[in-house]
N, C-alpha and C positions, 0 to 999 in steps of 0.2 A: 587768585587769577580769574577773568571774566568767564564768561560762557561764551564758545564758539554757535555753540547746535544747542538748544533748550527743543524737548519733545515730550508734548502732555497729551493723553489718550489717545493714542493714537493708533485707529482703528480702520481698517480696506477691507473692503468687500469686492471683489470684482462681479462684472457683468455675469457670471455664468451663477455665482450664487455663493463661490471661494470664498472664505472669510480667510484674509492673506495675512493682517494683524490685530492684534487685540487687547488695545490698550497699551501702548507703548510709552513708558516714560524714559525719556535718557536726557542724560546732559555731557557734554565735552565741550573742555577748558580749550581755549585756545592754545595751540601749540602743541597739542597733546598728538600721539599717532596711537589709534585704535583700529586692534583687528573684529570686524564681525565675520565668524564663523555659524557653522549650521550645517545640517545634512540637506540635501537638495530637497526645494518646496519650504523651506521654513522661515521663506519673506524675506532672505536677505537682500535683493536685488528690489523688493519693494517699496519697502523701507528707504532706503538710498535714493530712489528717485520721488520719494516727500520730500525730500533735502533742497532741492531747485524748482520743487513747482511743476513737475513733470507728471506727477500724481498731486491728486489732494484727498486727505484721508475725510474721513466723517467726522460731526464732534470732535475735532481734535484740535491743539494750538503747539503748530513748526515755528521757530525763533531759530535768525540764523543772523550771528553780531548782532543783533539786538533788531532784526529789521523780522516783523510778519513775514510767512511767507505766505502769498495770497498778491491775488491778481495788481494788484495796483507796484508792490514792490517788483514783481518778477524781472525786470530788468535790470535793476540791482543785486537784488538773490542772484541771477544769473552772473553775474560780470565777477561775483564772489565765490562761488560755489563751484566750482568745474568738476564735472564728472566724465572720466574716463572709462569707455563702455570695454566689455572683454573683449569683444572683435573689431579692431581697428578698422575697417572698411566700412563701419557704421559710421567712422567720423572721417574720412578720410573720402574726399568727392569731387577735389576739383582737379585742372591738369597737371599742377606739379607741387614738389612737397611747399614751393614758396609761393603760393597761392594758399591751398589748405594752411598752412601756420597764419598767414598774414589777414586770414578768412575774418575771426574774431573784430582785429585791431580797425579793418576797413569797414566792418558794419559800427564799430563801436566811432565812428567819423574821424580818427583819425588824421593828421594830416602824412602825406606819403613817405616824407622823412621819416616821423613817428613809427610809421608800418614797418619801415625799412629795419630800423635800432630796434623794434621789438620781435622782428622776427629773428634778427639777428644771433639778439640776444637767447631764444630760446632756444635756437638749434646750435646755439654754445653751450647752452645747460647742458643740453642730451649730448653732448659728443657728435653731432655731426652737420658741423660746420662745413657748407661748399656742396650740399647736397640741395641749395636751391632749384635747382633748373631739374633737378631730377623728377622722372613720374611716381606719384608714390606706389601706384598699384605694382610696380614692377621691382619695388623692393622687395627683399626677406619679410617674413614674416616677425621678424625681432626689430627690425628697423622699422616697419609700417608704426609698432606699437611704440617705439618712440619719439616717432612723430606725431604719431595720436597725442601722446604726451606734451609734445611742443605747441600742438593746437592748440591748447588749454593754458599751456604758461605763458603765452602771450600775451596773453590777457592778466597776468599777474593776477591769478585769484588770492583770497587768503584759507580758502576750503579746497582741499583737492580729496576727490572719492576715486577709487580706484574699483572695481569689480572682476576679477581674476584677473590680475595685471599681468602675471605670470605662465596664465595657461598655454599651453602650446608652443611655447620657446624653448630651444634648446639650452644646455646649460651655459654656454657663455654668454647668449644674449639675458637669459637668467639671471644671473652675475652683474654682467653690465650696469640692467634695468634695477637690482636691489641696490647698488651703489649709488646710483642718482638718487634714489627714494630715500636713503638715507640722509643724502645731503642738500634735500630740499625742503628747506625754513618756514613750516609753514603746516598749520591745521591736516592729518591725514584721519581719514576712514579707509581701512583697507578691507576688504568683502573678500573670502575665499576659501580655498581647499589649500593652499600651500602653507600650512603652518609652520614649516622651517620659515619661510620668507617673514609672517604674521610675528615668531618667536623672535626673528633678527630686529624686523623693524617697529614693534607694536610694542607700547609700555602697558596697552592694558587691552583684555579682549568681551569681549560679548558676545556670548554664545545668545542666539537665536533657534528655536525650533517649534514648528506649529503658529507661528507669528506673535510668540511670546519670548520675554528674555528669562533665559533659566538659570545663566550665570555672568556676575559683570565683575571683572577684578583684575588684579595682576594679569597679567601675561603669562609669567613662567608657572604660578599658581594653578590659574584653571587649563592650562596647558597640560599642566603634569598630572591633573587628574585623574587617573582611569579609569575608576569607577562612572564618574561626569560624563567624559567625552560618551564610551563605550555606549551608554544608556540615551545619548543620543546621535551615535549611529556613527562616529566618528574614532579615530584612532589619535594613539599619541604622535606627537613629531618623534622622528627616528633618533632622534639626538636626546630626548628625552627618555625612551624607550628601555635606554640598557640599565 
């Protein structure tokens, strides 16, 4: 099977003096869904954004479908790579939820039909069709984030990153929001603290701590580890637990 993300040295320093990663090497197979875990500060949201060009590390070489990621690609990286931030108002800025979905398809030129069938289409993925005219700020908070999602699949990426997809939703938008995740065809990285969610939908996970990888493998494997997680600052999923 190809390489979706190929990552060699892959090293951040930020402006204050953080050293964020340190030499990172990872690869993922297309099609594959990968949880990255970590205790907070241990680069995972860093990491994630090398993926699109949002960051660029030092000394390092991002391969994403086989395209550099570096200034000349970024517009392709982009059209392929969708990242989905944890707080949906980051992505979520214009008057109504079918403006923000169709955001993407109109910068990407588009013609208005096109915009039309593809917004369509995404807010039939997520279950909420007929919520065009709607404002988004004035949805739930379960709904904002599945629009955030619609944002992004408009565009038909083949990379979707996800970074607490889950935080702050009650459990049935919880619920909801794992079932479409499960049934969407297509490269995931999922970034978080919910490793029930990471156990359901993740075949393999990567633990991240200090901006190193300290373990990469099964799922249910370094999942069930206690010794592992514990030592970095992490518990098991409850379901694993008894």
């Amino acid at each position: 099977m190809s390489k979706a993300i190929r990552v060699r040295n892959l090293e951040y320093v930020y402006p204050d003096g953080t050293k964020a990663l340190k030499g990172i090497d990872l690869d993922i197979l297309k099609g594959e869904s990968v949880g990255l875990i970590g205790p907070n500060g241990a680069g995972k949201s860093t990491l994630l954004l090398h993926l699109n060009g949002i960051l660029k590390g030092q000394q390092s070489s991002v391969e994403v479908l086989g395209m550099k990621v570096e200034e000349k690609n970024l517009i392709k990286v982009r059209q392929k790579v969708a990242i989905v931030f944890q707080e949906p108002d980051d992505q979520l800025f214009m008057p109504t939820v079918f403006d923000d979905v169709a955001f993407g398809p109109i910068n990407a030129d588009y013609p208005e039909e096109k915009v039309r069938a593809k917004v369509k289409e995404a807010l039939k993925g997520i279950r909420m069709e007929g919520y065009e005219k709607r404002c988004s700020h004035h949805l739930s908070f379960g709904e904002k984030k599945r629009i955030s999602l619609a944002t992004v699949l408009s565009m038909q990426p083949e990379i979707l990153i996800l970074d607490e997809p889950t935080s702050n939703l009650d459990p049935r938008a919880r619920r909801h929001l794992i079932e479409l995740l499960k049934n969407l065809n297509l490269t995931k990285i999922v970034a978080g603290h919910d490793l029930e969610l990471i156990l359901e939908i993740c075949q393999r996970v990567i633990l991240l701590d200090e901006g190193e990888i300290v373990a990469n493998g099964d799922a249910r494997g370094v999942l069930s580890n206690k010794s592992l997680m514990e030592s970095h600052g992490l518990e098991l999923p409850l379901s694993l637990a008894a």
